[in-house]
PyMOL Python script that loads the backbone (N, CA, C, O; Angstrom):
from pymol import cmd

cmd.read_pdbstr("""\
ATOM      1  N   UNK A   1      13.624 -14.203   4.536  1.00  0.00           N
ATOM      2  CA  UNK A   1      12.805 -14.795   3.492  1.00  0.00           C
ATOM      3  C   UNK A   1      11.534 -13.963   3.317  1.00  0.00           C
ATOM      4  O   UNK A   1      10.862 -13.714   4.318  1.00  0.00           O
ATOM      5  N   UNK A   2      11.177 -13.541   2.181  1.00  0.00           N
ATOM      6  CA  UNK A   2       9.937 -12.822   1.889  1.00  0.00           C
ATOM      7  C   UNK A   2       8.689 -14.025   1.960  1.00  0.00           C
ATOM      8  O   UNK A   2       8.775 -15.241   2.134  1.00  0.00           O
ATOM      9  N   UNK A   3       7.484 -13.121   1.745  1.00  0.00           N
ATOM     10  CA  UNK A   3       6.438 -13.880   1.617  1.00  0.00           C
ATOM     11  C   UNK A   3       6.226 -14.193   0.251  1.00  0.00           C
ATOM     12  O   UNK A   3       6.247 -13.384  -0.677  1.00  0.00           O
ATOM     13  N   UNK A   4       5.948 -15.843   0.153  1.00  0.00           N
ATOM     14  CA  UNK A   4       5.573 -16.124  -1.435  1.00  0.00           C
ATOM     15  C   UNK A   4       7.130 -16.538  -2.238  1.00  0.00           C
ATOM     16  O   UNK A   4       7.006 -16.838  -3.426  1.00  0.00           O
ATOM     17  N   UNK A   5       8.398 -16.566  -1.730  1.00  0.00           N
ATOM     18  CA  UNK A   5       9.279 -16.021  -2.313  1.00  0.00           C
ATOM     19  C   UNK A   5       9.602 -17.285  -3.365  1.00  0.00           C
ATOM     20  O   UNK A   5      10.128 -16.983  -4.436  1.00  0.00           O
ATOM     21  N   UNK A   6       9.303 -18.680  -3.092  1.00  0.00           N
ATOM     22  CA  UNK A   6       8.893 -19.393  -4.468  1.00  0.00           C
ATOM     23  C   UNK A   6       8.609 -18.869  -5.564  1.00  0.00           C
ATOM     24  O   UNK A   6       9.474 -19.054  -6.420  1.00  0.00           O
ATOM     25  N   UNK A   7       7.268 -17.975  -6.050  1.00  0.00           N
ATOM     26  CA  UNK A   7       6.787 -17.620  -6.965  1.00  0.00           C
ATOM     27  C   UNK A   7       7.095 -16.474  -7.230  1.00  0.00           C
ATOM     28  O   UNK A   7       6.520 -16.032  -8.225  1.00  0.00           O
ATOM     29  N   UNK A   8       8.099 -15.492  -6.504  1.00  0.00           N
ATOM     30  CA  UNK A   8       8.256 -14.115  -6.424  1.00  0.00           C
ATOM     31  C   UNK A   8       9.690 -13.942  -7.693  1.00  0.00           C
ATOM     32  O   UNK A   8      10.420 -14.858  -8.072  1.00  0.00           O
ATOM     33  N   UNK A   9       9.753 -12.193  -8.210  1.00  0.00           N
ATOM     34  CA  UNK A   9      10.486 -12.149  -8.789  1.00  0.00           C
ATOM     35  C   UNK A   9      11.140 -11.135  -8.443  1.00  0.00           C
ATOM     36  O   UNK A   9      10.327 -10.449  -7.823  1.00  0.00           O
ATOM     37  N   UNK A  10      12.378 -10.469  -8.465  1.00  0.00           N
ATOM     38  CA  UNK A  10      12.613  -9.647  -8.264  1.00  0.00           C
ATOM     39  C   UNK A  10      12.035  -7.964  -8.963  1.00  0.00           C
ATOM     40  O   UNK A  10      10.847  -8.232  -9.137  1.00  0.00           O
ATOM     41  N   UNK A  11      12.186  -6.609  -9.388  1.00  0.00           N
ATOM     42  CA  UNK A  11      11.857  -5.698 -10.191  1.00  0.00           C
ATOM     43  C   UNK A  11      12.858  -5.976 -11.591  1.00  0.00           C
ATOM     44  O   UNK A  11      14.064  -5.754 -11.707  1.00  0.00           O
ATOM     45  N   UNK A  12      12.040  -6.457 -12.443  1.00  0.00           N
ATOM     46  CA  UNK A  12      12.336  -6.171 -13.661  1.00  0.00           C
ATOM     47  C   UNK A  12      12.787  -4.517 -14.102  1.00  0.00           C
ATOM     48  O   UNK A  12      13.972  -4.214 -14.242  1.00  0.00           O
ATOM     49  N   UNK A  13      12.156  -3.959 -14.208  1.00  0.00           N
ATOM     50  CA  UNK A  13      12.369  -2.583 -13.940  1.00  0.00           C
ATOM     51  C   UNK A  13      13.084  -1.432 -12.967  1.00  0.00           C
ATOM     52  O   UNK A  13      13.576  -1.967 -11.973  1.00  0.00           O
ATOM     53  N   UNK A  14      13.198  -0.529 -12.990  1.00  0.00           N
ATOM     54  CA  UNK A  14      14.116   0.477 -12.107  1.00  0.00           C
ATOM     55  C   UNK A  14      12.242   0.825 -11.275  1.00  0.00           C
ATOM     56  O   UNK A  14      11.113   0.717 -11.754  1.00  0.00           O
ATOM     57  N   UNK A  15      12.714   1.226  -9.978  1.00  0.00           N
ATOM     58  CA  UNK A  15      11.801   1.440  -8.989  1.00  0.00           C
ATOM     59  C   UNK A  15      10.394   2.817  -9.444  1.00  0.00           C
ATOM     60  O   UNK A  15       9.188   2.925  -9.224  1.00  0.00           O
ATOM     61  N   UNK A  16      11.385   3.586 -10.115  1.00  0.00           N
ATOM     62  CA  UNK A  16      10.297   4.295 -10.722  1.00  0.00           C
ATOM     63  C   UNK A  16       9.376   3.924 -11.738  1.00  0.00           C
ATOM     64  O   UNK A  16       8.278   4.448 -11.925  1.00  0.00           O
ATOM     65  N   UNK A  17       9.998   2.779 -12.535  1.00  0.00           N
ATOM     66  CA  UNK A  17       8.853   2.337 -13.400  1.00  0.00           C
ATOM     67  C   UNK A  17       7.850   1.535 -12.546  1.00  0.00           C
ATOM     68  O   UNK A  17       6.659   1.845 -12.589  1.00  0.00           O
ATOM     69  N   UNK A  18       8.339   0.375 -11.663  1.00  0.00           N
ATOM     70  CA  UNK A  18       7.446   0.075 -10.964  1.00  0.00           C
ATOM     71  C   UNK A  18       6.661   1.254 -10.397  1.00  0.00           C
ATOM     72  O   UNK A  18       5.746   1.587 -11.151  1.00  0.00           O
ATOM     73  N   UNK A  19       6.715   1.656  -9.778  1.00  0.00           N
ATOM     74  CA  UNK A  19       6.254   2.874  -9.087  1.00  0.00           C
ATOM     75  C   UNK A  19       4.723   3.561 -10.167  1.00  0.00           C
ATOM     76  O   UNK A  19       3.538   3.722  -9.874  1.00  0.00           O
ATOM     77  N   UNK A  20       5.495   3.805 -11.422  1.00  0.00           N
ATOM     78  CA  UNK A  20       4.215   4.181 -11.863  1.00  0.00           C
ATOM     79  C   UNK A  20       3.320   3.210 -12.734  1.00  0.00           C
ATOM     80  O   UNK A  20       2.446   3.568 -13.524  1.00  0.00           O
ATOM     81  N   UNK A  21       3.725   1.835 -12.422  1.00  0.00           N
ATOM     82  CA  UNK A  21       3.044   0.883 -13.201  1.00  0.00           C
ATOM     83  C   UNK A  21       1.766   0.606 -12.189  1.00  0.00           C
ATOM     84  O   UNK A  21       0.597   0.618 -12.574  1.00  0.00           O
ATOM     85  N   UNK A  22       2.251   0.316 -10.619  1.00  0.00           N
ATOM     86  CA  UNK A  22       1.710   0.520  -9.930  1.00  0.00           C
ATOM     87  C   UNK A  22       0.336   1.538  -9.946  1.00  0.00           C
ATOM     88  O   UNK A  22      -0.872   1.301  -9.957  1.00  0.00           O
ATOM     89  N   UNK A  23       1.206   2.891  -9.943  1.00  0.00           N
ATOM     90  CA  UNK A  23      -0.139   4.281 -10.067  1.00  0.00           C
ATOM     91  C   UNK A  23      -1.097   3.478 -11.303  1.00  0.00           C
ATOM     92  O   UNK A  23      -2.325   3.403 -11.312  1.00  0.00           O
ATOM     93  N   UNK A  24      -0.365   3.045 -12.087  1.00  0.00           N
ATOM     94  CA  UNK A  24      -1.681   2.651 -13.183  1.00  0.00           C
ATOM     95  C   UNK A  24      -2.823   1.633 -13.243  1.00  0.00           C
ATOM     96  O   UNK A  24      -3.768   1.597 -14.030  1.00  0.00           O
ATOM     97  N   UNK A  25      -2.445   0.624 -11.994  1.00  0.00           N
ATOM     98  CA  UNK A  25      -2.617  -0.624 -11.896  1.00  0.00           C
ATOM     99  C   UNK A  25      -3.767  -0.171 -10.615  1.00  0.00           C
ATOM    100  O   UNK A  25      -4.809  -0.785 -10.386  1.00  0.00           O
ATOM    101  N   UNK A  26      -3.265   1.092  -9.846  1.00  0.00           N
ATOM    102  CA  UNK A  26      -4.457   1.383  -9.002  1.00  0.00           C
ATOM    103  C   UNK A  26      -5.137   2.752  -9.313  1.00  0.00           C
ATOM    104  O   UNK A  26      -5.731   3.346  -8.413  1.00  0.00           O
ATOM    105  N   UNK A  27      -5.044   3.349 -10.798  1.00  0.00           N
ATOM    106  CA  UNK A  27      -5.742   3.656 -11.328  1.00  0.00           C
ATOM    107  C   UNK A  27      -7.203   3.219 -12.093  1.00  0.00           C
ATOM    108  O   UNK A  27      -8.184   3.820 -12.532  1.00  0.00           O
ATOM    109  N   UNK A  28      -6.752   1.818 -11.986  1.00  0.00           N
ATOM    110  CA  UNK A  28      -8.212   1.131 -12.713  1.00  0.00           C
ATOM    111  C   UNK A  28      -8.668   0.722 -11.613  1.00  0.00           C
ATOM    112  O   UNK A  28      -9.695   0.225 -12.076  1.00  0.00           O
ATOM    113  N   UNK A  29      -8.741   0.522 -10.508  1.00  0.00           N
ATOM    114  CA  UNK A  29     -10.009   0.576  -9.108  1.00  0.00           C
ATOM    115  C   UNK A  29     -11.270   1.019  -9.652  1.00  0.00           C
ATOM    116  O   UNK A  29     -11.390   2.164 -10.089  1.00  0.00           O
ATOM    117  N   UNK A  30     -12.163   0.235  -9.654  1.00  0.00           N
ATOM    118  CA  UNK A  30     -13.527   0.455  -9.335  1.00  0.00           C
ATOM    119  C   UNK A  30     -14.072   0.303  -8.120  1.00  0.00           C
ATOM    120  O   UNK A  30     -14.978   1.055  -7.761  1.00  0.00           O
ATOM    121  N   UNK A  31     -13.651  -0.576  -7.411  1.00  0.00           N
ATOM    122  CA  UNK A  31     -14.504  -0.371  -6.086  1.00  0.00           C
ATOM    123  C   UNK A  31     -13.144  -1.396  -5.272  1.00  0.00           C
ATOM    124  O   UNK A  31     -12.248  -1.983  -5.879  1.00  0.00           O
ATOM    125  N   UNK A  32     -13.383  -1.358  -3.547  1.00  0.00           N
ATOM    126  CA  UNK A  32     -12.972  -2.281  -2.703  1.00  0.00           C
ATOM    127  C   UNK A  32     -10.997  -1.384  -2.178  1.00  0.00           C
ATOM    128  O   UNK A  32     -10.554  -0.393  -2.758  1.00  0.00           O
ATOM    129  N   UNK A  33     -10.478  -1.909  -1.369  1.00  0.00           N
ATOM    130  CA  UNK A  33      -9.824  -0.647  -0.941  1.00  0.00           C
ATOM    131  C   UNK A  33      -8.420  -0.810  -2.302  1.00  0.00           C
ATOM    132  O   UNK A  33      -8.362  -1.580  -3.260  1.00  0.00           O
ATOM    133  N   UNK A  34      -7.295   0.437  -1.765  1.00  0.00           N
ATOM    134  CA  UNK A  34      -6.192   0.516  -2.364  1.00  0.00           C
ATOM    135  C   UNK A  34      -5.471  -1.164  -2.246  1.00  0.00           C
ATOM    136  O   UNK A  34      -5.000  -1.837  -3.163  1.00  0.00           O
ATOM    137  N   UNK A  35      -5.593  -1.501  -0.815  1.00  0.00           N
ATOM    138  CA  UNK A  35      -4.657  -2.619  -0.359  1.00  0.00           C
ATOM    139  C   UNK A  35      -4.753  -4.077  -0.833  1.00  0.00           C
ATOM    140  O   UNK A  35      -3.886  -4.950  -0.801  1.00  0.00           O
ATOM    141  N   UNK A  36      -6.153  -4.133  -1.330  1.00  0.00           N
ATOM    142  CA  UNK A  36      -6.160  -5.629  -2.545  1.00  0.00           C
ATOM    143  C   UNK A  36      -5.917  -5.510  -4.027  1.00  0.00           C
ATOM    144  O   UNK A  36      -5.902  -6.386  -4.891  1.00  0.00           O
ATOM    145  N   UNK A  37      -5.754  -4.359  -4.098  1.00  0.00           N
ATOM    146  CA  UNK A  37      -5.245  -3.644  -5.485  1.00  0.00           C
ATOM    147  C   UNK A  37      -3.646  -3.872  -5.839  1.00  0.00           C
ATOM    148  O   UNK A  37      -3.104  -4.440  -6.786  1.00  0.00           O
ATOM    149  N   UNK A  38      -3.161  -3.240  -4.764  1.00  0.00           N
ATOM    150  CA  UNK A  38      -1.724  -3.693  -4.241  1.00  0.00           C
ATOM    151  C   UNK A  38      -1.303  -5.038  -4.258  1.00  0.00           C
ATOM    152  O   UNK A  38      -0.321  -5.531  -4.812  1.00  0.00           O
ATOM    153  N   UNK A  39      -2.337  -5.654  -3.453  1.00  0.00           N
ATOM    154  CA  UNK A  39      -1.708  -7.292  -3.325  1.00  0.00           C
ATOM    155  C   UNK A  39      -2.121  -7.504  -4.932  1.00  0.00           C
ATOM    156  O   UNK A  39      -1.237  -8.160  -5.483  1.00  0.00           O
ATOM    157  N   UNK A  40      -3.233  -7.133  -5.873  1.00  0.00           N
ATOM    158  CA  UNK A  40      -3.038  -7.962  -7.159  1.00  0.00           C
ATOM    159  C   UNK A  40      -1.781  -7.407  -7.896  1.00  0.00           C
ATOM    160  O   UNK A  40      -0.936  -8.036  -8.533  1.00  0.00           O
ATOM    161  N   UNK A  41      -1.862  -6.218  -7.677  1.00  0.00           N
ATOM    162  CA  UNK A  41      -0.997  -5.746  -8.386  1.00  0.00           C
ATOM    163  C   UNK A  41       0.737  -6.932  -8.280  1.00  0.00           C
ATOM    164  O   UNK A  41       1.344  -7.436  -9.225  1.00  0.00           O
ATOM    165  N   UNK A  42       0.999  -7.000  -7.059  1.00  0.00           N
ATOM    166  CA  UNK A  42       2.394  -8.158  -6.788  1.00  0.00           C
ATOM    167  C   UNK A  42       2.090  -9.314  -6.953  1.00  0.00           C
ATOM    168  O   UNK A  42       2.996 -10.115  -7.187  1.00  0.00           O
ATOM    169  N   UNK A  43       0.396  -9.870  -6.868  1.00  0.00           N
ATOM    170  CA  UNK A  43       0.318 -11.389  -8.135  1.00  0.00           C
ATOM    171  C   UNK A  43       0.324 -11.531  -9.127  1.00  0.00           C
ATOM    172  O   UNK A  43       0.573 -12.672  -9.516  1.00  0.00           O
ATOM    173  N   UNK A  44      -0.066  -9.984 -10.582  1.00  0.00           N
ATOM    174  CA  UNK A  44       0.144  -9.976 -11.247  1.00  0.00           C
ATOM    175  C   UNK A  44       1.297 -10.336 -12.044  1.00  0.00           C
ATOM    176  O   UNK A  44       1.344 -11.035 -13.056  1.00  0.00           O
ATOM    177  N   UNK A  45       2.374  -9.639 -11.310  1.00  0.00           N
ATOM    178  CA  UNK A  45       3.509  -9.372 -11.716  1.00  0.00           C
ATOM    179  C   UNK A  45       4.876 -10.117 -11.160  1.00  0.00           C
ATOM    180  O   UNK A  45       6.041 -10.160 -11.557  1.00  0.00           O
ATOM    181  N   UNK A  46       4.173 -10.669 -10.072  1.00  0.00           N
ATOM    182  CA  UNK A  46       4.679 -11.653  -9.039  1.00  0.00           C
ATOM    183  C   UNK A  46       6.009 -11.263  -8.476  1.00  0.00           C
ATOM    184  O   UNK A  46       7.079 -11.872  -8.456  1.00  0.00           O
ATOM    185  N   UNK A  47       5.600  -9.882  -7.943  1.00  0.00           N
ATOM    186  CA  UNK A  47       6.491  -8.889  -7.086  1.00  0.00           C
ATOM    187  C   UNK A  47       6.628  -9.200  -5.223  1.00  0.00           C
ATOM    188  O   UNK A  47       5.720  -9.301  -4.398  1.00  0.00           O
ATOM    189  N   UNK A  48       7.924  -9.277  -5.064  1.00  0.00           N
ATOM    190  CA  UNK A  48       7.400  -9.511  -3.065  1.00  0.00           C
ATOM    191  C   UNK A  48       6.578  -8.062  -2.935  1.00  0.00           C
ATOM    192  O   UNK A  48       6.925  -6.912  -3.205  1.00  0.00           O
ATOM    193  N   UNK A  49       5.478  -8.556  -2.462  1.00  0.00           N
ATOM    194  CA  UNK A  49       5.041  -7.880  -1.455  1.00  0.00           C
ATOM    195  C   UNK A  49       5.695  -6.848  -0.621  1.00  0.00           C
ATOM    196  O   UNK A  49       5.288  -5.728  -0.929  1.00  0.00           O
ATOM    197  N   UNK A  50       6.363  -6.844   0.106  1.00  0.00           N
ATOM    198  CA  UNK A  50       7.695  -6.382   1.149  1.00  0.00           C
ATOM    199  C   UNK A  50       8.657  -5.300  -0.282  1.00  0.00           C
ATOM    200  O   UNK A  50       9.003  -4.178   0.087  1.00  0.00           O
ATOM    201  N   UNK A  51       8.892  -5.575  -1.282  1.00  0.00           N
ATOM    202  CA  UNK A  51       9.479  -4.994  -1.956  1.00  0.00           C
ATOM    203  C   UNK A  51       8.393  -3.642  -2.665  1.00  0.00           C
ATOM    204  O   UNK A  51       8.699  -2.450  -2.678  1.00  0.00           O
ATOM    205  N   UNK A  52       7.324  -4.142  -3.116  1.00  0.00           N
ATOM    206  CA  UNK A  52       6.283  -3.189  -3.476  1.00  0.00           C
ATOM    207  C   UNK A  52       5.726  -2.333  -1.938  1.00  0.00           C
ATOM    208  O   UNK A  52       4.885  -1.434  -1.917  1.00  0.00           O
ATOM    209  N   UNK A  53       6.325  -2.803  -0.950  1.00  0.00           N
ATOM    210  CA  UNK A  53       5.833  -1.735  -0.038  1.00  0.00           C
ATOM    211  C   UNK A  53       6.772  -0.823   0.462  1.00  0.00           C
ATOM    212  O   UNK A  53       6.565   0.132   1.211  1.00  0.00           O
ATOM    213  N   UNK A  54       8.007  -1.279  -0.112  1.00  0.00           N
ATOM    214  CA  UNK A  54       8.983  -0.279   0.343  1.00  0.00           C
ATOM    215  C   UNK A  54       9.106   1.070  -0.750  1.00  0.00           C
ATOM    216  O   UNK A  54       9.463   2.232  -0.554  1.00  0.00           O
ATOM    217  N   UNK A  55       8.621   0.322  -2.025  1.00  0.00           N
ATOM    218  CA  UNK A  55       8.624   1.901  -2.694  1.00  0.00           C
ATOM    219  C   UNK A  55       7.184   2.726  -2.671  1.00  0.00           C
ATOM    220  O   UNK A  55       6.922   3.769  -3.269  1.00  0.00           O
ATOM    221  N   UNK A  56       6.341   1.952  -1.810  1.00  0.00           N
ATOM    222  CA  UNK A  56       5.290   2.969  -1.200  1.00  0.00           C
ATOM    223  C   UNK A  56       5.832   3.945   0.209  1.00  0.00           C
ATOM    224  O   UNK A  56       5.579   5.093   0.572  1.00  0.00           O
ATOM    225  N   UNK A  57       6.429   3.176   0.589  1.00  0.00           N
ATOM    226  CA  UNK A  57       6.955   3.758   2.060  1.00  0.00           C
ATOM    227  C   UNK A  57       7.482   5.028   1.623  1.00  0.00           C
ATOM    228  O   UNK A  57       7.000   6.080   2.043  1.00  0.00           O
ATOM    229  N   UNK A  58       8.559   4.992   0.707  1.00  0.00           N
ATOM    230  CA  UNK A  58       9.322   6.111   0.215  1.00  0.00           C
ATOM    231  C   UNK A  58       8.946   7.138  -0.400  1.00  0.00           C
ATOM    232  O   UNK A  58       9.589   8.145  -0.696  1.00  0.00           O
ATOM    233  N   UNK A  59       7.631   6.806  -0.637  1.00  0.00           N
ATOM    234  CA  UNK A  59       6.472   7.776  -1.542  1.00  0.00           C
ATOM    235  C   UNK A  59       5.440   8.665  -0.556  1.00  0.00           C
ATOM    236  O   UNK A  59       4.385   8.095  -0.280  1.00  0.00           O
ATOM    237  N   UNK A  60       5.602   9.709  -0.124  1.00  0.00           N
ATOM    238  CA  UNK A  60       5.071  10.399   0.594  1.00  0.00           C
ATOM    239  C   UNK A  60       3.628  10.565   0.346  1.00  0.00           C
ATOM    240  O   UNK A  60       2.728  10.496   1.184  1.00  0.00           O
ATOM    241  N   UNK A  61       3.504  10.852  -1.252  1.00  0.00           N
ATOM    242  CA  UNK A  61       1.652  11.417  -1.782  1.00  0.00           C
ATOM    243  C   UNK A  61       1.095   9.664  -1.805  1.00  0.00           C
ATOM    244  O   UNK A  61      -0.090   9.375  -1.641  1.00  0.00           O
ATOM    245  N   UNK A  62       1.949   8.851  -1.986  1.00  0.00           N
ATOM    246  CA  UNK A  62       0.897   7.568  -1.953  1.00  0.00           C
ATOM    247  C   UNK A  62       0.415   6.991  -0.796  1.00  0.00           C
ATOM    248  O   UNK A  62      -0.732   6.576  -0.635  1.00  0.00           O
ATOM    249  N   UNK A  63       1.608   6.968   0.265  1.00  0.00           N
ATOM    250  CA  UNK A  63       1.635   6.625   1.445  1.00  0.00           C
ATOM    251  C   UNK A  63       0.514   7.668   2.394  1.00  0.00           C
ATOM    252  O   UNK A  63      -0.042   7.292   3.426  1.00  0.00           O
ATOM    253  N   UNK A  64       0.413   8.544   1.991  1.00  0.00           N
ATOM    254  CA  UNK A  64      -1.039   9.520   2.651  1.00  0.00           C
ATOM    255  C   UNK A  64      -2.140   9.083   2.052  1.00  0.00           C
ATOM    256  O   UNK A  64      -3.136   9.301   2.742  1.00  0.00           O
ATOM    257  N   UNK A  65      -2.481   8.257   0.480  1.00  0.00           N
ATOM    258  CA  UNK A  65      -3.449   8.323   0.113  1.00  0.00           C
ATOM    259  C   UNK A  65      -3.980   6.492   0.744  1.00  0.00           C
ATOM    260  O   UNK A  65      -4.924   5.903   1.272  1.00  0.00           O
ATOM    261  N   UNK A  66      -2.654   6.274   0.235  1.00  0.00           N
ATOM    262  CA  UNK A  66      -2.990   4.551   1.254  1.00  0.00           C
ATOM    263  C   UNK A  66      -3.557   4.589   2.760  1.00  0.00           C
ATOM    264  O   UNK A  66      -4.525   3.879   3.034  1.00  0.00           O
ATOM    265  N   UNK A  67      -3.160   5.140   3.422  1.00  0.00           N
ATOM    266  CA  UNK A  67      -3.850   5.451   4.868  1.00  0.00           C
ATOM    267  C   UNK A  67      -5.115   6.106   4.634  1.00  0.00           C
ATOM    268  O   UNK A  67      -6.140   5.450   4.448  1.00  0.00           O
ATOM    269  N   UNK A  68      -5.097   7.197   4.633  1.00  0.00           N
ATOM    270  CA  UNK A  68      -6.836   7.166   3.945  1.00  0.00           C
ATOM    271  C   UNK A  68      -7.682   6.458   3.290  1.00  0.00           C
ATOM    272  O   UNK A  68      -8.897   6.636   3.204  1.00  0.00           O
ATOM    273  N   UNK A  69      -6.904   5.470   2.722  1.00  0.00           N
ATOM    274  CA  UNK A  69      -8.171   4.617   2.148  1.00  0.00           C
ATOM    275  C   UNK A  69      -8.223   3.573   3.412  1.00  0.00           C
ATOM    276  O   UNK A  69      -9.322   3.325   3.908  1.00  0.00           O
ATOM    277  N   UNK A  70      -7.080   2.983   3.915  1.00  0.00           N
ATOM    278  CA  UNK A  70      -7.209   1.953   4.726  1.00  0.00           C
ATOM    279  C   UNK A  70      -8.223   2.757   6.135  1.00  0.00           C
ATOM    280  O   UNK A  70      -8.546   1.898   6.956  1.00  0.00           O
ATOM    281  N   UNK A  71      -8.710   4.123   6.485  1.00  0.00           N
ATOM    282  CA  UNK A  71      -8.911   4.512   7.489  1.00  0.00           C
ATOM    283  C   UNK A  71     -10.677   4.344   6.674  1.00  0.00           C
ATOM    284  O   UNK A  71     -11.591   3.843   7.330  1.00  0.00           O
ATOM    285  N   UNK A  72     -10.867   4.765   5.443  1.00  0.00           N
ATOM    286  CA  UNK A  72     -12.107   4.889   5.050  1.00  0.00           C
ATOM    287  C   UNK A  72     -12.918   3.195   5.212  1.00  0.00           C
ATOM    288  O   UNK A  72     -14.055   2.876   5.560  1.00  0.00           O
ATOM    289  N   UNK A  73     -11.774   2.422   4.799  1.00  0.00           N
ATOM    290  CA  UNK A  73     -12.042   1.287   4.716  1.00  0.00           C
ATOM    291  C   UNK A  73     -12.232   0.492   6.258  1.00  0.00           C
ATOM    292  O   UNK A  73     -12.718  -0.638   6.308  1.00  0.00           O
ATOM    293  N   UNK A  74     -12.069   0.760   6.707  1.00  0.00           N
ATOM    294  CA  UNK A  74     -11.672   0.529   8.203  1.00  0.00           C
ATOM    295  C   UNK A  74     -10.789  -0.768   8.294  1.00  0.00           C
ATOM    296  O   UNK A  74     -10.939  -1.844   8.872  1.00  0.00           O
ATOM    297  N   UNK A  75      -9.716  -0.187   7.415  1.00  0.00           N
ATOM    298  CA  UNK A  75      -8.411  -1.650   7.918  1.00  0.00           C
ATOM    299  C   UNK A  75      -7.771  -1.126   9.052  1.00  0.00           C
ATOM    300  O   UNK A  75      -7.303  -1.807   9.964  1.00  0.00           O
ATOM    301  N   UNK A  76      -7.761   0.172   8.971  1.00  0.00           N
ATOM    302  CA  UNK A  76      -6.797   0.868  10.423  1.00  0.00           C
ATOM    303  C   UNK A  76      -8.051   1.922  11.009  1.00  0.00           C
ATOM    304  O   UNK A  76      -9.000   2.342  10.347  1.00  0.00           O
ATOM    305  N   UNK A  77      -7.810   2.147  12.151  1.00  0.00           N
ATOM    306  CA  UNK A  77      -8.584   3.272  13.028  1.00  0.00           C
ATOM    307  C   UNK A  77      -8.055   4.187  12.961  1.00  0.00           C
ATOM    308  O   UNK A  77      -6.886   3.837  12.797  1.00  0.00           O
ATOM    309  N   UNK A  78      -8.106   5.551  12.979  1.00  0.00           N
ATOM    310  CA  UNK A  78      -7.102   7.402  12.927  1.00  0.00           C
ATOM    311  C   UNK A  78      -7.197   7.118  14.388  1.00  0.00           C
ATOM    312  O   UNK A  78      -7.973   6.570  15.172  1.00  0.00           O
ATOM    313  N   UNK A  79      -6.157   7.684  14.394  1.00  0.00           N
ATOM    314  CA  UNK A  79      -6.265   7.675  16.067  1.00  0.00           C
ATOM    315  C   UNK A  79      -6.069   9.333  16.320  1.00  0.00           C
ATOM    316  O   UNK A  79      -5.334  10.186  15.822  1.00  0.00           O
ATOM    317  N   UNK A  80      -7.016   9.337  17.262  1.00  0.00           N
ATOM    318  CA  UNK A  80      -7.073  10.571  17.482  1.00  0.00           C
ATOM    319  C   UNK A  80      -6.875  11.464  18.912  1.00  0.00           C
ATOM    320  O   UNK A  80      -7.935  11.254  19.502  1.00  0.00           O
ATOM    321  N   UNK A  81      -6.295  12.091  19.512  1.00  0.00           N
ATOM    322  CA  UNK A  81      -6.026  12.424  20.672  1.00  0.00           C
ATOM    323  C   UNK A  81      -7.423  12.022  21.515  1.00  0.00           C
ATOM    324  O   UNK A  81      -8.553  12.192  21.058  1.00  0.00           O
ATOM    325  N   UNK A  82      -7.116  11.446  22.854  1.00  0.00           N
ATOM    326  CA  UNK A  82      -8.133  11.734  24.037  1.00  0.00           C
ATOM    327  C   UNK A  82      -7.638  13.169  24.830  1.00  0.00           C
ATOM    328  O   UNK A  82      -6.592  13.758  25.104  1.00  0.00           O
ATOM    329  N   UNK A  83      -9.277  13.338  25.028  1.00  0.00           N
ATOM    330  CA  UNK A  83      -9.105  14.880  25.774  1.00  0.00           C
ATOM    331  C   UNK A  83      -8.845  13.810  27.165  1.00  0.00           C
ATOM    332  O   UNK A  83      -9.114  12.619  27.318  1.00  0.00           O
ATOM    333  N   UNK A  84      -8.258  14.737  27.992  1.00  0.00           N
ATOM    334  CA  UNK A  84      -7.858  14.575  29.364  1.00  0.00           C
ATOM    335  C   UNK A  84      -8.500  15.696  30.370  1.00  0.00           C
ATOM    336  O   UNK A  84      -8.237  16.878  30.588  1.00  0.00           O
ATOM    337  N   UNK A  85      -9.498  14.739  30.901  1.00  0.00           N
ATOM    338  CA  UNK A  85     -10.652  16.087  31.832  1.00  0.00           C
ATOM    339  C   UNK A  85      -9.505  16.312  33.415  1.00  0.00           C
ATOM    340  O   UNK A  85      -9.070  15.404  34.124  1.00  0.00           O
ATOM    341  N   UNK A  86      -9.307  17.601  33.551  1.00  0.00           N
ATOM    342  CA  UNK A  86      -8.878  17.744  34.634  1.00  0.00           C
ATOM    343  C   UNK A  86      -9.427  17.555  35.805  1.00  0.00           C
ATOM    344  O   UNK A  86     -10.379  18.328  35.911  1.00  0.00           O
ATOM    345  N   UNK A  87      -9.285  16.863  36.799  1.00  0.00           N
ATOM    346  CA  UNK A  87     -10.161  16.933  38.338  1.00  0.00           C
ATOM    347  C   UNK A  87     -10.637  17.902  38.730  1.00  0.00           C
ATOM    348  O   UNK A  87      -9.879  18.862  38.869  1.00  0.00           O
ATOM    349  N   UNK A  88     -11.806  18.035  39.008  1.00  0.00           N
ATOM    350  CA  UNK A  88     -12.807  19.366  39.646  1.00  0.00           C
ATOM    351  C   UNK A  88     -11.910  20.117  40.754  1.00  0.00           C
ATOM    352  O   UNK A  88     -12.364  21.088  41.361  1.00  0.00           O
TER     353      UNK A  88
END
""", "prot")
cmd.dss("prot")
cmd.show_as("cartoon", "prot")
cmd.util.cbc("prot")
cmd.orient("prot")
């Protein structure tokens, strides 16, 4: 069962139109991260969630730009190697 799936619809459209309805929908951002953009974007349109993230998943240039925003935003931390000091 998805989330929301009462009010949810399936893609009207083939994945690429979603896909770039999407790019357009987080083209008008003015401020606040990619990821509430996203969620309006699937209340708008009343898309699962889970379904609009799988054709991000599959999207290599979005899926890099989504992590960067979520890292700028601080929804996620970069994780970054620890150095490992050797014993004297």
């Amino acid at each position: 069962m998805h989330f929301r799936d009462e009010i949810s619809v399936p893609f009207k459209d083939d994945d690429t139109t979603v896909l770039m309805q999407l790019l357009d929908h987080l083209g008008k951002r003015t401020e606040g991260s990619l990821t509430d953009y996203i969620i309006d974007f699937c209340d708008s349109h009343s898309y699962h969630i889970e379904d609009v993230a799988d054709l991000i998943k599959n999207n290599k240039n979005i899926k890099r730009i989504l992590k960067e925003d979520c890292v700028n935003h601080k929804i996620i931390r970069e994780s970054k190697p620890t150095e490992i000091i050797d014993e004297w």
